[in-house]
Phi, psi and omega in degrees: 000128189268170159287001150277356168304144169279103169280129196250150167284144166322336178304303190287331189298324200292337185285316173300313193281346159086061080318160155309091182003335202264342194283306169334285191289348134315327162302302201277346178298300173290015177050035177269354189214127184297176190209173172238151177221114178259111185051213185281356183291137180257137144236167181228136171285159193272336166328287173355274213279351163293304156321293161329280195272055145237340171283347213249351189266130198229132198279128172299141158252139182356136106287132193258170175289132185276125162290112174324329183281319195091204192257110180321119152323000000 
């Protein structure tokens, strides 16, 4: 998290993530996503919630080329 980050509310983490409220504040309950605490306020830097959906982004996989023959018994 740099110091120039931008801190988001559970609302906004949640707008981005295109969830509800509740899947955010469930990442921070099981401690799966760092958080920040302003007073009784929860925020999450977006550095974060970037991070968060780049581990979580899952890669197509290779097709590999058909053998015209098939598979050997």
């Amino acid at each position: 998290m740099s110091t120039h980050d931008r801190l988001l509310t559970v609302a906004k983490a949640a707008e981005r993530l295109g969830t509800s409220e509740r899947f955010p504040r469930r990442l921070i309950a099981e401690r799966r996503i760092a958080f920040v605490k302003v007073g009784r306020h929860v925020r999450i830097a977006e550095s974060v919630l970037d991070a968060y959906i780049e581990a979580q982004t899952v890669q197509p996989a290779v097709r590999r080329a058909r053998s015209r023959y098939g598979r050997a018994a």
